[in-house]
C-alpha positions as CSV (number, residue, x, y, z in Angstrom):
1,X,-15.8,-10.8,-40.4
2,X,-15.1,-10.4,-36.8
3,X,-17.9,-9.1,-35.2
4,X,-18.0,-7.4,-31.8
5,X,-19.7,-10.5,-29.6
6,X,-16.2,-12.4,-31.1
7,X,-13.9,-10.1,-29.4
8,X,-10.8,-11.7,-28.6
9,X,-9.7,-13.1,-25.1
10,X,-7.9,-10.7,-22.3
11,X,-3.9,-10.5,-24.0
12,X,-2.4,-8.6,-21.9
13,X,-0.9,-10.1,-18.0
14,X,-2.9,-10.2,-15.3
15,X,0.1,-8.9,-13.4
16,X,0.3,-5.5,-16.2
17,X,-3.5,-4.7,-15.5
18,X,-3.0,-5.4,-11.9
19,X,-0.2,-2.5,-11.9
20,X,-2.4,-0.1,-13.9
21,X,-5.7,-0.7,-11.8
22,X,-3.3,-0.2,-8.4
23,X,-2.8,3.5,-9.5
24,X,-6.5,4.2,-9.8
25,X,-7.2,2.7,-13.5
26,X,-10.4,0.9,-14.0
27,X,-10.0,-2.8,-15.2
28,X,-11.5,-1.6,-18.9
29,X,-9.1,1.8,-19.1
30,X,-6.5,-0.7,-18.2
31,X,-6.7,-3.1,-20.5
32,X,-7.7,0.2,-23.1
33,X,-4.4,1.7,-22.5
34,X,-2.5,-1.2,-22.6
35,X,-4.3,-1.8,-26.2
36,X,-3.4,1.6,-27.3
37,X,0.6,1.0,-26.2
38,X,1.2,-2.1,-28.5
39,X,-0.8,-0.5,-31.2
40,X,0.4,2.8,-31.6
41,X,-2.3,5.8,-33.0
42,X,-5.2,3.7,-33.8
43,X,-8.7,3.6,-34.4
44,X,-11.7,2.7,-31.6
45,X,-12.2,-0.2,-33.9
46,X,-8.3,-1.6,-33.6
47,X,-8.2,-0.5,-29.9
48,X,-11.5,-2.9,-29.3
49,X,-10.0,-5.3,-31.2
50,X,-7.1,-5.6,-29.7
51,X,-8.1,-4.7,-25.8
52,X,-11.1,-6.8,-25.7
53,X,-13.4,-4.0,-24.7
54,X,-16.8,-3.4,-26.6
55,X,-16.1,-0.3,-29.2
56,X,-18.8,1.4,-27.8
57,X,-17.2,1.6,-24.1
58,X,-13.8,2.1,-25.9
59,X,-15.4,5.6,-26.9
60,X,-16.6,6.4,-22.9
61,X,-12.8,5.2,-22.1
62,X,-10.8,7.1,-24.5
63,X,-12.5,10.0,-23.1
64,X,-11.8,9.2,-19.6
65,X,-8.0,8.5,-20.2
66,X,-8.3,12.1,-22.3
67,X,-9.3,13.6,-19.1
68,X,-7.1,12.2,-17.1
69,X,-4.2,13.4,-19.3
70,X,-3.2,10.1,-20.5
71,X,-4.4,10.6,-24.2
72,X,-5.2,12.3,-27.2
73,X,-7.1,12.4,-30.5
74,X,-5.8,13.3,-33.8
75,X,-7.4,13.3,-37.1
76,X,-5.8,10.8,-39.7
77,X,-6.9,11.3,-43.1
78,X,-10.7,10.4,-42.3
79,X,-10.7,8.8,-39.1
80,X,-10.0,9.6,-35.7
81,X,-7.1,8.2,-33.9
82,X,-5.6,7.7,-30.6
83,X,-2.7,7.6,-28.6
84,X,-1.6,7.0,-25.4
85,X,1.1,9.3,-23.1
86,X,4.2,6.3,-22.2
87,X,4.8,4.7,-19.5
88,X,7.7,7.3,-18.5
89,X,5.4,10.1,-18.6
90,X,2.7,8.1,-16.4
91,X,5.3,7.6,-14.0
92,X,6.2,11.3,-13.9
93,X,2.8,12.6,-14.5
94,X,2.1,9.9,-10.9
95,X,5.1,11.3,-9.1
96,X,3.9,14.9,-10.0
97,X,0.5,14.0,-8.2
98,X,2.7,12.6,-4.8
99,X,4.2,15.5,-4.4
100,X,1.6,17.6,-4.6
101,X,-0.2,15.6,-1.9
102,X,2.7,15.0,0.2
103,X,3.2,19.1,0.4
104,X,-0.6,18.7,1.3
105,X,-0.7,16.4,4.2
106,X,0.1,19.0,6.5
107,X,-3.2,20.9,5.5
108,X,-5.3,17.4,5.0
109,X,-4.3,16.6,8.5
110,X,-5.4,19.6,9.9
111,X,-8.9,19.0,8.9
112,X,-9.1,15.5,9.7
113,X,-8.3,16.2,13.1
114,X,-11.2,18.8,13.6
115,X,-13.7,16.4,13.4
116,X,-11.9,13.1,14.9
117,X,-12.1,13.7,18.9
118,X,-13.5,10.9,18.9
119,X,-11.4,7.4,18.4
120,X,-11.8,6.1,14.8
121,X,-11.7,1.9,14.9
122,X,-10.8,0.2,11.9
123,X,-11.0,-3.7,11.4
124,X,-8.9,-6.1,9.3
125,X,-9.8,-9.9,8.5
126,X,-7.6,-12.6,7.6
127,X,-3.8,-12.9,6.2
128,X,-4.5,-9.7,3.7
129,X,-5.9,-7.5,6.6
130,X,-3.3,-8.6,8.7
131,X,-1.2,-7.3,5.7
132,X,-3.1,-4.1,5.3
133,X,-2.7,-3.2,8.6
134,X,1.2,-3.9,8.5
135,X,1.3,-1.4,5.6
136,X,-0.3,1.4,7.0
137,X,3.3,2.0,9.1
138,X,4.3,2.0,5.6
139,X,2.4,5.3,5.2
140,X,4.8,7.7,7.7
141,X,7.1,10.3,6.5
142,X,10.3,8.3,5.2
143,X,13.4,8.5,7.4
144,X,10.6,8.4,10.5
145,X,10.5,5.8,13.5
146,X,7.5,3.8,15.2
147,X,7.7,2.1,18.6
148,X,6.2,-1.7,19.1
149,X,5.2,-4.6,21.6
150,X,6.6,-7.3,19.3
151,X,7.2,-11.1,19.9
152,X,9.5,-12.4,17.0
153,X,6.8,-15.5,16.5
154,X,5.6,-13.6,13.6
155,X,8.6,-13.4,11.6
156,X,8.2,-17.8,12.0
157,X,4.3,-18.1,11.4
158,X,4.4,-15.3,8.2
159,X,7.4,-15.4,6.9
160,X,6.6,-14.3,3.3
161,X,4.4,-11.5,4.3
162,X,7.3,-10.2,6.6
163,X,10.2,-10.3,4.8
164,X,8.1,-8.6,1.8
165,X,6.8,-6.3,4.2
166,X,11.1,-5.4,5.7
167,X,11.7,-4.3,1.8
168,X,9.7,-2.0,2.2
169,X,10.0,-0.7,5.4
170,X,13.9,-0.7,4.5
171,X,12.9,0.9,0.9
172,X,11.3,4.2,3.4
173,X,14.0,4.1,5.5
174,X,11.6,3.9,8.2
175,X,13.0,2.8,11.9
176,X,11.9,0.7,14.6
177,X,12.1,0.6,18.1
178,X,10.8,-2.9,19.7
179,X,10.1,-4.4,23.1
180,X,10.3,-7.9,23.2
181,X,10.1,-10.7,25.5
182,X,13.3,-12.6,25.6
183,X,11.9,-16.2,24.1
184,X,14.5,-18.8,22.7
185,X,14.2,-17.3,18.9
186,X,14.5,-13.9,19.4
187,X,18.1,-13.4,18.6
188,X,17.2,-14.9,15.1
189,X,16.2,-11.8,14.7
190,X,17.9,-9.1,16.7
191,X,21.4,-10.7,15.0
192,X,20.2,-8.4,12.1
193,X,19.2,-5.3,14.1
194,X,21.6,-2.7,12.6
195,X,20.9,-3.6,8.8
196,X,17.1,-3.7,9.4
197,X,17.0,-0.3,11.5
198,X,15.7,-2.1,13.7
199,X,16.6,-1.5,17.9
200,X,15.4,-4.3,20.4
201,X,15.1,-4.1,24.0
202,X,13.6,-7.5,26.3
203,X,11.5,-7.9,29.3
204,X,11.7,-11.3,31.0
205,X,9.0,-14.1,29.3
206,X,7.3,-14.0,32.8
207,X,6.4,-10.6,33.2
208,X,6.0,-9.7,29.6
209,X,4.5,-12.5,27.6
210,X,3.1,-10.7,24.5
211,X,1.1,-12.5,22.1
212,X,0.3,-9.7,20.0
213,X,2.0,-7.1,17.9
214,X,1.2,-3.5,19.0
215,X,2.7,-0.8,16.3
216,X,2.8,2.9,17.8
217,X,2.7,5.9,15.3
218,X,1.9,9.3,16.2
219,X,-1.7,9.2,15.7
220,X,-2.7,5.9,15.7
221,X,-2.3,2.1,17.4
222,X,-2.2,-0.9,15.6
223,X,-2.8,-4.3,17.3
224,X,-2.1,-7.4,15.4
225,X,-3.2,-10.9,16.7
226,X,-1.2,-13.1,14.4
227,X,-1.4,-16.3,16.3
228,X,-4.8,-16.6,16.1
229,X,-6.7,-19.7,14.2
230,X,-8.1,-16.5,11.8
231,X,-5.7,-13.9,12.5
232,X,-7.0,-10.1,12.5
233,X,-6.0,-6.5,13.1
234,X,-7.3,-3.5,14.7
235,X,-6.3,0.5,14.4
236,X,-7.7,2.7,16.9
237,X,-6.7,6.6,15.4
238,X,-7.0,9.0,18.1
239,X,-3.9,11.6,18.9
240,X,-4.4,11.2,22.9
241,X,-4.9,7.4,23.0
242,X,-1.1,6.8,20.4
243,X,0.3,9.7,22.9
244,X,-0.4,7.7,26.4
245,X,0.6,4.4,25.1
246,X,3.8,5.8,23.6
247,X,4.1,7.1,26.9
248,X,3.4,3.8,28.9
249,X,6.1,2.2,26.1
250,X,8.7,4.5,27.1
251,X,8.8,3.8,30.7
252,X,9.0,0.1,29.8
253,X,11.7,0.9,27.2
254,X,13.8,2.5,30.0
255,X,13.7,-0.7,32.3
256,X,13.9,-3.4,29.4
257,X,17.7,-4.4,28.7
């Protein structure tokens, strides 16, 4: 008989638990729920069975997922049984919750700004900080625009990360307005400008040699040091400190050609 210390190795992806856990599952109501989709109603016994998770934590889980909405209990015959909600209903029950935040981030804002007078600095390590940092632009209102120092050397030294990182800038509909200096490879990338809402304006190399990325969005500044042996980012939120350098960009803006 198969006893719970011989439960059965992880069968679901990696990738499927990954997805789950991104939207605020834990790893065990991940694998639980994923259990409870192949299976259909079942008992905590089948669901441990088949999700790999102890019965007893199936029980803490089950009432967790109830909680959240994304299950139920029934009686069958004897037993107790569970099922899931589909994966079309998480979606909508998810999109629900955006909206209601989105029609809140006027109000959240608000508040955060009473007590942030003071600049807030953030730092990110590494190729997946750099990353992070790239997809907090990600975060603004879609159909909105940020302002950057750019140099096109990172489209060359991260190539991956950056054309995953257009998709979804392109996905938002989110513009961009850069300054560059006018190196060699730059027209690489301006040749796509229109179809990656994208506007470019250069300085001469010898007056405006930038080695960094700096992203400018309303509230906050993001500078990326990409050519770095270890590259890293830094975000600086304060309303006054985004307002002056936006300020500072424009005047370059209106001499750059």
């Amino acid at each position: 008989m198969t006893t719970q210390s011989m439960l059965p190795k992880q069968q679901f992806s990696e990738y499927l638990v990954r997805v789950l856990t991104n939207i605020g599952l834990s790893s065990n109501q991940a694998m639980v729920y994923l259990a409870c989709l192949k299976l259909g109603s079942a008992s905590i016994w089948d669901i441990s069975e088949t999700s790999g998770v102890k019965r007893t934590t199936c029980y803490v889980v089950m009432d967790d997922l109830i909680s959240k909405g994304m299950a139920s209990l029934s009686r069958d015959k004897k037993r107790t049984v569970y099922d899931v909600i589909t994966p079309n209903e998480l979606f909508f029950n998810i999109k629900n919750k955006q909206n209601q935040f989105a029609e809140s981030i006027s109000e959240l804002n608000a508040l955060s700004s009473q007590i942030r007078s003071k600049p807030n600095i953030r730092m990110f390590e590494g190729i997946e900080g750099v990353k992070q940092a790239y997809d907090i632009t990600l975060s603004l209102t879609e159909g909105s625009e940020f302002i950057v120092y750019g140099t096109p050397d990172v489209f060359y030294n991260y190539t991956d990360m950056m054309q995953k990182y257009l998709k979804n800038r392109l996905d938002r509909k989110i513009r961009v307005r850069a300054i560059s200096p006018d190196k060699e490879n730059l027209g690489e990338i301006t040749k796509n400008n229109e179809k990656e809402l994208r506007q470019t304006r250069v300085l001469p190399q010898n007056i405006f040699d930038q080695r960094t990325e700096v992203c400018i969005l309303p509230d906050k500044i993001i500078y990326i040091a990409h050519s770095e042996e270890k590259p890293f980012a830094t975000v600086i939120e304060n309303l006054t400190l985004a307002t002056e350098e936006k300020n500072r960009f424009e005047i370059l803006w209106s001499i750059a050609k």
